[in-house]
C-alpha positions as a Markdown table, in Angstrom:
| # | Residue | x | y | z |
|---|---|---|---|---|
| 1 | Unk | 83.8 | 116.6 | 88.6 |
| 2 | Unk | 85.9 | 113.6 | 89.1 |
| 3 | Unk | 86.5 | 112.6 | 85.1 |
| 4 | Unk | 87.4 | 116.6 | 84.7 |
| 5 | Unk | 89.4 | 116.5 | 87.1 |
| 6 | Unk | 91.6 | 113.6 | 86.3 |
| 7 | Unk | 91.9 | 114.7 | 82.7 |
| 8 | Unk | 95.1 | 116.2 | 83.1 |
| 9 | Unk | 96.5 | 112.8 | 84.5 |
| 10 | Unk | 94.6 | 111.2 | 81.7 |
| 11 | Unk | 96.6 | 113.3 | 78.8 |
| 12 | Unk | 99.6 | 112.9 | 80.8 |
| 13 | Unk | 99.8 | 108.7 | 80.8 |
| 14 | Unk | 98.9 | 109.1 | 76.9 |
| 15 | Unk | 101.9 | 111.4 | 76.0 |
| 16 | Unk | 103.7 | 108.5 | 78.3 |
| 17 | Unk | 102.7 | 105.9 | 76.2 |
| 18 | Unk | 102.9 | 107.5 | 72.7 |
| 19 | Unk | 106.4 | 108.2 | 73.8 |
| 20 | Unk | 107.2 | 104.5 | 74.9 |
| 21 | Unk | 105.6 | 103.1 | 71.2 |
| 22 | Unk | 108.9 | 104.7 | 69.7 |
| 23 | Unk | 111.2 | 103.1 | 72.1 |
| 24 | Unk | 113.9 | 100.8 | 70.6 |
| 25 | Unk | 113.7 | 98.1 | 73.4 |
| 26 | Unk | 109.8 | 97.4 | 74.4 |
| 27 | Unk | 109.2 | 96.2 | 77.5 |
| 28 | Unk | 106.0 | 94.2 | 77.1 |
| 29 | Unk | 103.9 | 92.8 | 80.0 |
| 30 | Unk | 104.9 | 89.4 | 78.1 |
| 31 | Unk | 108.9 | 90.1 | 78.4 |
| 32 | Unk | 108.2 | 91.7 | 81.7 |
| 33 | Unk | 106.4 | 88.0 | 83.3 |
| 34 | Unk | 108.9 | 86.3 | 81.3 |
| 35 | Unk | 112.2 | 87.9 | 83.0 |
| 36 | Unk | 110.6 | 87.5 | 86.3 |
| 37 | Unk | 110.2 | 84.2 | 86.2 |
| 38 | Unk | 113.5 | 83.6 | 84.7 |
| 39 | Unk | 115.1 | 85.4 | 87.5 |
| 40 | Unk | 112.6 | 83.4 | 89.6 |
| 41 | Unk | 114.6 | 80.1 | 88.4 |
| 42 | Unk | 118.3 | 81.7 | 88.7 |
| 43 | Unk | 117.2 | 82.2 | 92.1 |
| 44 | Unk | 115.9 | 78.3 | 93.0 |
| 45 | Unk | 119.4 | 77.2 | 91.1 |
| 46 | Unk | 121.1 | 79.4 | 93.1 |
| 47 | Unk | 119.8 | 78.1 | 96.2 |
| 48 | Unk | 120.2 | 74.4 | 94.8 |
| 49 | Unk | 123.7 | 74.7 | 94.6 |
| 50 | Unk | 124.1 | 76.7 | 97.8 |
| 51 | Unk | 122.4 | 73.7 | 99.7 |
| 52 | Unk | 123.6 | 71.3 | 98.1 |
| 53 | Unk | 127.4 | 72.5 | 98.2 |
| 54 | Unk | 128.0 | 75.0 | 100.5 |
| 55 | Unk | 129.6 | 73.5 | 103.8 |
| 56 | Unk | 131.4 | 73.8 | 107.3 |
| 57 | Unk | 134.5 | 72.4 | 107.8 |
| 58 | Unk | 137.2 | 72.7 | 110.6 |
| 59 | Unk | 140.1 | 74.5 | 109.9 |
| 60 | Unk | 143.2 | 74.6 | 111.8 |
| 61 | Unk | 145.5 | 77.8 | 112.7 |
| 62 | Unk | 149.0 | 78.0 | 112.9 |
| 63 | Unk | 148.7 | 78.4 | 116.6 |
| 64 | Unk | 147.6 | 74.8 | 116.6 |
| 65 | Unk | 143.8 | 75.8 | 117.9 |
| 66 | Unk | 140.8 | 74.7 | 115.2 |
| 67 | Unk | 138.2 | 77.0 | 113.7 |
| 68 | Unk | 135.2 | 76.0 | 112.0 |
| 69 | Unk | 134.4 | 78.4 | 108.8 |
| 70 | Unk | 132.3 | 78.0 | 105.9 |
| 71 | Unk | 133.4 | 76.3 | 102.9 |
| 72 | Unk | 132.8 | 76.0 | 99.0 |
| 73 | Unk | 134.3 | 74.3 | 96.1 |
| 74 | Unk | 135.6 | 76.6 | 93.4 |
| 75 | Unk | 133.3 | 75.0 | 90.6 |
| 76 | Unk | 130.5 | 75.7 | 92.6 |
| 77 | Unk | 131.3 | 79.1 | 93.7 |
| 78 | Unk | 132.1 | 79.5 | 89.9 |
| 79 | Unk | 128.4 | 78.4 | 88.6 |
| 80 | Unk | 127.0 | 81.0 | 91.7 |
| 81 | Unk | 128.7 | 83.6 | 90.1 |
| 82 | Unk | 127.4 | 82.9 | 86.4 |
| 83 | Unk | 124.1 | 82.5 | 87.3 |
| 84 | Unk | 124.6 | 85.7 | 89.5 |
| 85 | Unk | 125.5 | 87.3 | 86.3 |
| 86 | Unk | 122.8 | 85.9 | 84.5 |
């Protein structure tokens, strides 16, 4: 009775996939482990740069008292935001 009674579900996950065969963009396993480990290496750059740039320095208010606050170059932060993009 088990294989009768998933039949339904069977049919179902066919109709599924006869429906994605027609699909202008595939999504294939392939593309699917490619993008993920693409991301995987946007995320290890990101972190590079955060590491390797990213910084606290002391800044002084107008009130004469010092503050320390975290700190990145613009070129830096501009390369973050690309590869955020990406």
């Amino acid at each position: 009775m088990g294989l009768v009674g998933k039949a339904p579900e069977f049919i179902d996950e066919m109709e599924h996939l006869e429906e994605r065969s027609h699909d202008y963009i595939k999504i294939t396993p392939e593309r699917l482990n490619f993008f993920r480990d693409f991301s995987t290496v946007i995320a290890v750059a990101v972190s590079f740069v955060v590491i390797t740039f990213y910084k606290y320095e002391r800044v002084e208010k107008p009130d004469g008292t010092s503050d320390y606050t975290s700190y990145i170059d613009p070129l830096p932060n501009q390369v973050i935001s690309y590869l955020g993009y990406a």
